[in-house]
N, C-alpha and C positions, 0 to 999 in steps of 0.2 A: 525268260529274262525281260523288263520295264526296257521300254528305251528311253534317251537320255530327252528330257522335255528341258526346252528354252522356253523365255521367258520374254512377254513383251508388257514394262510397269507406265499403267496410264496415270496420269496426276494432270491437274488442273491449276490454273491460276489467275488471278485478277477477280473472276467471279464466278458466284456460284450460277448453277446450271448453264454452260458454258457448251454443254454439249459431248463429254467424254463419253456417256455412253455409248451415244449412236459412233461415235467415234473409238471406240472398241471395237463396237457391233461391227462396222465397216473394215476394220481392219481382221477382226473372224473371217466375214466374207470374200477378202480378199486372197489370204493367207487360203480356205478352204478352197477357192478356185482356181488356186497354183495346185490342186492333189493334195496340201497337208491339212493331217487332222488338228484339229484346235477344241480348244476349252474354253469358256471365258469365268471369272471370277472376280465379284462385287465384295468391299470391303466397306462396310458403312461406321463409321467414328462414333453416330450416336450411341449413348448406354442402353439406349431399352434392348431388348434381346432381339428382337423383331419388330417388326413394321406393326405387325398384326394388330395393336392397340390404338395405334396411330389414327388421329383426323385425316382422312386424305386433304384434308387442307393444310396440314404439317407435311404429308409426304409423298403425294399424289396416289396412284392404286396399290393394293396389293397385289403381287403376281406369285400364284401359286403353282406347284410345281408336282406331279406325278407322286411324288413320295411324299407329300403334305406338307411341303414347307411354304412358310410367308415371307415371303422378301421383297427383294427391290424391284420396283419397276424398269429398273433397268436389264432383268432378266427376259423379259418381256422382249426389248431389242436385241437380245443376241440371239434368243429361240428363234426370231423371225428372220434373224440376218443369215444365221449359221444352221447345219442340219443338227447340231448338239441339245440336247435335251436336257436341261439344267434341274441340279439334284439339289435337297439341302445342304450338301456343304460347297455348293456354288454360290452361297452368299453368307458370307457373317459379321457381326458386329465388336465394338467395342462391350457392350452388354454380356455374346457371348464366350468372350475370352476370358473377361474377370470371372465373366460364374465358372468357366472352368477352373480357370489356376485355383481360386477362392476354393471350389471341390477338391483339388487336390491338395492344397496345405492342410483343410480341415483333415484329409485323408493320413497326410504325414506323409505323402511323396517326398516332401522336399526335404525330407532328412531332418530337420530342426533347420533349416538354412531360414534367411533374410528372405522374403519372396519381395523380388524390387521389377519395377519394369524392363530394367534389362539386367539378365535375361531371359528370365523368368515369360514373362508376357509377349514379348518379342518372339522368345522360343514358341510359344504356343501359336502365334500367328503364323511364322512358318512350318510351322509343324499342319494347321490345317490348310494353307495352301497345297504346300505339298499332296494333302490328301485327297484335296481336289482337282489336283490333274493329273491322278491316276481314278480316274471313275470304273475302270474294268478293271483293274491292276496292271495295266500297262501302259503307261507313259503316253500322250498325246505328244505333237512333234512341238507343237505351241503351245504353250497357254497365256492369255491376254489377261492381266490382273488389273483390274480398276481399283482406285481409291478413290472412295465419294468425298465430298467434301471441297475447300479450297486450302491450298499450298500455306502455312500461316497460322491457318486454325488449331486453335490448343490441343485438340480432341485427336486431329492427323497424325501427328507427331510419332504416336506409339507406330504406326503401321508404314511411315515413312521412314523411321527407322529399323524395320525390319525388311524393309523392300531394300536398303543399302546394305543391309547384310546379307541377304541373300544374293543380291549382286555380285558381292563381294566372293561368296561363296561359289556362286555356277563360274565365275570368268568371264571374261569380258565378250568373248564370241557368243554367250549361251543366254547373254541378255544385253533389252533394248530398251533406255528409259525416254518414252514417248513425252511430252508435257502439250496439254493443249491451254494455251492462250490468248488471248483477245487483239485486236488490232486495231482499234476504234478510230472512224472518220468524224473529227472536228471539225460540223458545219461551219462555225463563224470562222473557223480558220481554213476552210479549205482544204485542209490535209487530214493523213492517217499518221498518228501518233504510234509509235515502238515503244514508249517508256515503261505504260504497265506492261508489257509483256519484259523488257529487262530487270523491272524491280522484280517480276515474278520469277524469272530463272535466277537471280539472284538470291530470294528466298531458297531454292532448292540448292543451291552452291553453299548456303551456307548450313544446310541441314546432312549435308556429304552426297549430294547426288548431282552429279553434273547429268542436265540432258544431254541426250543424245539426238532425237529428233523435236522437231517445235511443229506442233499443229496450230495454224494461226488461223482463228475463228477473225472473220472480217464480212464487212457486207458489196467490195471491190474489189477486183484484183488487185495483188500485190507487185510492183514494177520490181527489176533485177536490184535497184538502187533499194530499194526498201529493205528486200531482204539482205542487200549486205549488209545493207546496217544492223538488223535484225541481230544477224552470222555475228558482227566484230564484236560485240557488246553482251555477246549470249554464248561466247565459247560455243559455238555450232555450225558446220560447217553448209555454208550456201548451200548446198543442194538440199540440206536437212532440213530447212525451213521450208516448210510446205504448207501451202493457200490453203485453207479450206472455207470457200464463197460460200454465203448462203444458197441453198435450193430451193426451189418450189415443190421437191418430192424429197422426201428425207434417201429413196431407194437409188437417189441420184447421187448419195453419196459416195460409196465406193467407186463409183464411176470418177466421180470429179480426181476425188484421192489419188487414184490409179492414175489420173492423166498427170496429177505431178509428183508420180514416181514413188509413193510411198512405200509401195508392196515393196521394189525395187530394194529401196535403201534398208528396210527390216530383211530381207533375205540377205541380202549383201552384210548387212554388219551380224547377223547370226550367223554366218559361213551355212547356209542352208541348201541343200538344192531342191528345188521344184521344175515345174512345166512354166511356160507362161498361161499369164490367166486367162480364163473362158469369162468372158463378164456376159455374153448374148442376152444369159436370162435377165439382165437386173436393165440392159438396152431394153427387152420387152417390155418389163412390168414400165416401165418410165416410159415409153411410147403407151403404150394403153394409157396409162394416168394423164397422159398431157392432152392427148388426140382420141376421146372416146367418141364411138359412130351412133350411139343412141340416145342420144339425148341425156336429159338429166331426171335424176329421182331427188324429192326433197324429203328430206327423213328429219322427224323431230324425236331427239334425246330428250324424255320428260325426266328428271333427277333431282335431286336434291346441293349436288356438288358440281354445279355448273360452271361456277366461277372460276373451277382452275381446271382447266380441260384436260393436265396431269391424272384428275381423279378418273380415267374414263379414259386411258391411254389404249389402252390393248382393244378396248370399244372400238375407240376411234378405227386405228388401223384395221380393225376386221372387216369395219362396211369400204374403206377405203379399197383392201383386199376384192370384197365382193362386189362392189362396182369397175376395179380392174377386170374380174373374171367377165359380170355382166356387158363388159364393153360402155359402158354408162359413167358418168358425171356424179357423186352423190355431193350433196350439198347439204351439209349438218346443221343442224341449228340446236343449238343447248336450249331447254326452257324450263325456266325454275316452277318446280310443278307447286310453290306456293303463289307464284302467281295466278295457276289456273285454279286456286279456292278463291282468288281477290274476283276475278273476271270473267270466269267461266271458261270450258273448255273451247265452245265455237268462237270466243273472241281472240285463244291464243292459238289455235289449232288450225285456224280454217288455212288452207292452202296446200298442208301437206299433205304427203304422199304415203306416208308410214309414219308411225308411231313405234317407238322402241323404249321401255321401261325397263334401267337398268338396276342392277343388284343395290342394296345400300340399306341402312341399318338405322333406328329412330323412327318417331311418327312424325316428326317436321315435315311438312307437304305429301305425309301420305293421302289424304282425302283427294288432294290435286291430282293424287296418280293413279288414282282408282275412279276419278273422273273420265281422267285423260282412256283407259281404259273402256268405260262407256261406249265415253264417242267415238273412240275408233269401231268399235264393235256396235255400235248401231247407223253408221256412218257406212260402214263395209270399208274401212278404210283399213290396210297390213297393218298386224299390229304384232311385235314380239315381246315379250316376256322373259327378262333372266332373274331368275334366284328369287329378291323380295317382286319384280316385277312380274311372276309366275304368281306366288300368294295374291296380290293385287288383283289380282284379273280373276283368282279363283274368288275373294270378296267380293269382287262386282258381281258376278256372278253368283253368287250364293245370294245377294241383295235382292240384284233386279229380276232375276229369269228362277232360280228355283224357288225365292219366298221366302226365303229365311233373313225375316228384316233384321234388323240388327247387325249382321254378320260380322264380323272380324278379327283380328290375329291376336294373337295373346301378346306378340309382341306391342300391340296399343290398346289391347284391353281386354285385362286376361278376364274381366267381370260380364262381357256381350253375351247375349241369350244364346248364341250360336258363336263359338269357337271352330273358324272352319282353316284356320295354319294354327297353331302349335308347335310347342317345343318335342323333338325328338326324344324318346324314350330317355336313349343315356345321354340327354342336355341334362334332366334334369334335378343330379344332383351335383351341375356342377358348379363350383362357386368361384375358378378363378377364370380369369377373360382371356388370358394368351395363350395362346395353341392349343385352346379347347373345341374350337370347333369343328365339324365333319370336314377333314381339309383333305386335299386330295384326289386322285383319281378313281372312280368306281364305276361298277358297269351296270349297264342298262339296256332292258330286252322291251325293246321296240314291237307295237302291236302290228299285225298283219297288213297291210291296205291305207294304213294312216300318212297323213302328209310327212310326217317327222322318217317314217322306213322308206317311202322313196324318196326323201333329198339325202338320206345317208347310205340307200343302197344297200343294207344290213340289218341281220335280224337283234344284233345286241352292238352295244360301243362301247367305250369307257373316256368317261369325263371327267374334266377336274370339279372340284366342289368346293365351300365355301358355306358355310349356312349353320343354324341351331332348329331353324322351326322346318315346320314340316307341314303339307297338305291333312289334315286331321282324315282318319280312316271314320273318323264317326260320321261323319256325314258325308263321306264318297260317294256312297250309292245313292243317295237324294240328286246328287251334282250331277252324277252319269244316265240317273232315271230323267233329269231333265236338258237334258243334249250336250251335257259336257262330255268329250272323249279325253281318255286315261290311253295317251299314246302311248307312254313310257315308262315302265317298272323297275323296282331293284328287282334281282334273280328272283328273292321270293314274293315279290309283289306285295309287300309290307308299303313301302315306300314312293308315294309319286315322284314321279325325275320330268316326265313332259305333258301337256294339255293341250287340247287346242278344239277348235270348233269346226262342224260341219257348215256345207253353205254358207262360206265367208271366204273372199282370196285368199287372205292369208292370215288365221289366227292363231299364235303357237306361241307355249310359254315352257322354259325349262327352271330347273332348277339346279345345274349346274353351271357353269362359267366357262360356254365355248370358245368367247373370245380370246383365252388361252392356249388355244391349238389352231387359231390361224395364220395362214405365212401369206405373203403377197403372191409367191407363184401356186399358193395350193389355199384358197380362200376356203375355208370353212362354210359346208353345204348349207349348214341353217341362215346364218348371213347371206349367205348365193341366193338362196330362197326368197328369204326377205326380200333384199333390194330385188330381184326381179320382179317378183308382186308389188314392188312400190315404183318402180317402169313401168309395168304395163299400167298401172291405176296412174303416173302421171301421161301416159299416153293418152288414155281414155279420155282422162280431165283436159287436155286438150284437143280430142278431138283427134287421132293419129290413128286409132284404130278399135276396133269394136273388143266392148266387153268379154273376158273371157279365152280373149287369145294368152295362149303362156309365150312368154319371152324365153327364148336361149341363151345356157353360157358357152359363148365362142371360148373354144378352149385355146390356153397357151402353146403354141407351138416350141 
């Protein structure tokens, strides 16, 4: 027998990116460090079916998930928050409800009926909630339902009115409607204004959902006088109005949360019982990030999608992740690898410590990134490689070191004398773009003695994936007869997954998407790796200590 799963519905207001997810994330975390299990689930308004088509400068990264699904980057924060493992029906759209119901009238489910939004479309959205907080067939004690979007928007509407009916349905013990809103400090006036936050629970009053708790996004504490005012104006009771200060670590969130009582008032108004919370891990990881004992590594992100550091989210946290492990400072710099075809790579490059080239799709600044690949690799500077940044390093290389001028990827020019990335056998008869590509988790058998099996410890893994093109097998053994090493295979060794060079700190390129499986207390080894080869090479560069010493990861107690 399921048991019976409550419900905690996030909704936002005043403006977008406002911060609901990590604000979900946080309350996962906190809710899991009482002993309950929890879920989280992203409800995104737009019609496309997926992200998967999307500009990440429409929706920042894609985050993919063990069973191949593309979704929000907001899945990204609760994997890393919570120990839950996010499936495809932990995120779905407006896109994919209408193509269902759409499927099923074509089908004549609905008897000859009216198929209207409610309840037709409503029913479908609680219907796949539901189905995602039974991930095993049994009921999680939680589940944290996000609605993207802001409180207003035409698009919300369908999925806020089915959060009030399901409400309505579990009872009032068995759900908690959370709202996070704004709290903005007016320079010229000196003060912090309540109003958008009252017009925004008033939006929600008048769509049928009274909150229950107010998350108030501010960059000050809130005084006892603020929040009653908050309370009298917001049908919400004082203690339910809860600060959440900006942080200098996003992992300091639950922390802050927890100091004003939030975990508190969600167990209390779900009549739940728990333990009180263990937060020690999320005080470590926050004491390492603030107070690191080894200096700093400078790492530059060569990319094409610099401008909105959303595109490169799950990136970001992973060196962040491996400079917690390394005890180390990392210090990121985004740099648009079209400016290193304007300027060259020693006028954008000189100073760092690592070089990292991440996934992304198009020729716009690939010449810059297969530059930027050069100089790290004639420089002896760390240099890692994911996905299209793996093909990159395999083109510089086919160029400069094995002789095959010309070299390059079908994906920029399927006409180069030497085709050395290509498209996957079964890409290529495929002719529609979303959710065609190799998406998902797959395994990989790691070569003997290679740098890639001892930072993972293992003779095979399995990664998530992302991609169409592929290391061309026709000229592998040219690649490998001239010092490139084939670290990482599929089972049957068809398929390259990792590369990297001998006699170099640290040269390693994959082709799937680690930064997917990294957590703050459990940094992902290729990451660990990296930034420790870019400490010691910023040690060197200052003079701290002789070439060739490995750095330590001080592990998390």
């Amino acid at each position: 027998m399921s048991r019976a799963t409550k419900y905690v519905f996030v909704t936002g207001g005043v403006v977008s990116s406002i911060g609901k997810g990590l604000a979900a994330a946080s309350v996962g975390a906190l809710l899991e460090a009482r002993g309950l299990r929890v879920t989280n689930v992203k409800l995104d308004p737009y019609i496309n079916v997926d992200p998967g088509t999307m500009s990440p400068y429409q929706h920042g990264e894609v985050f993919v998930t063990d069973d191949g699904a593309e979704g929000d980057l907001d899945l990204g924060h609760y994997e890393r928050f919570t120990s839950t493992r996010m499936q495809r029906s932990n995120n779905f759209t407006t896109g994919k409800v209408y193509e269902a119901v759409i499927s099923k009238e074509r089908r004549g489910q609905y008897l000859g009926g009216t198929v209207q939004v409610i309840p037709h479309i409503t029913d479908e959205i609680k219907a796949r909630i539901r189905e995602a907080t039974t991930p095993d067939g049994n009921g999680v004690d939680v589940a944290i339902i996000e609605v993207g979007g802001t409180v207003g928007d035409i698009e919300s509407l369908p999925f806020l009115e089915a959060l009030r009916q399901l409400k309505l349905e579990v009872g009032p013990q068995n759900s908690v409607s959370m709202h996070v809103t704004l709290v903005p400090h007016i320079a010229a006036a000196g003060e912090l204004k309540t109003k958008p936050t009252q017009h925004s629970v008033k939006e929600m009053r008048q769509i049928g959902i009274q909150p229950d708790i107010l998350i108030c996004r501010t960059d000050r504490p809130l005084s006892r006088s603020i929040k009653e005012k908050i309370s009298l104006f917001s049908n919400v009771p004082v203690d339910s109005v809860i600060a959440a200060i900006d942080v200098g670590c996003i992992y300091e969130l639950p922390i802050a949360l927890n100091a004003e009582g939030l975990d508190d008032q969600i167990c209390e108004r779900l009549n739940i019982w728990s333990r009180r919370p263990d937060l020690s891990h999320w005080h470590r990881v926050v004491e390492r990030f603030k107070t690191p004992q080894k200096g700093t590594a400078v790492i530059g992100i060569v990319g094409k999608y610099v401008h909105l550091r959303d595109s490169y989210k799950s990136l970001h946290e992973s060196l962040i992740h491996a400079g917690i492990a390394q005890d180390c400072r990392v210090e990121l710099r985004y740099i648009d690898s079209e400016n290193i075809e304007k300027q060259g790579a020693e006028a954008i490059l000189a100073g760092l410590d690592a070089v990292l080239v991440p996934g992304g799709f198009g020729d716009r600044g690939s010449e810059g990134k297969i530059e930027a690949v050069r100089w790290a690799r004639e420089k002896q500077v760390p240099f890692f490689g994911i996905c299209l940044g793996l093909q990159m390093a395999v083109v510089e290389y086919a160029r400069d070191v094995a002789g095959l001028e010309g070299a390059n990827s079908a994906e920029f020019d399927k006409d180069a004398p030497f085709v050395v990335v290509d498209l996957m056998a079964d890409q290529r008869s495929v002719r529609d773009k979303g959710g065609t590509m190799r998406l998902g988790a797959y395994p990989c058998v790691l070569a003997p003695g290679t740098v890639a099996a001892k930072l993972y410890g293992a003779a095979e893994i399995s990664e998530r994936h992302r991609h169409r093109l592929e290391v061309s097998n026709e000229h592998r053994e040219k690649l490998v007869e001239k010092g490139l090493v084939v670290s990482g295979t599929s089972p049957d060794k068809r398929l390259v997954e990792m590369i990297e060079l001998p006699n170099h700190p640290f040269f390693v390129g994959c082709q799937f998407h680690p930064e997917f499986k990294s957590r703050p207390m459990a940094a992902h080894p290729l990451f660990a790796g990296f930034v420790g080869a870019a400490l010691e090479h910023a040690q060197v560069r200052l003079g701290r200590v002789q070439s060739g010493r490995p750095t330590e990861t001080r592990p998390m107690n």
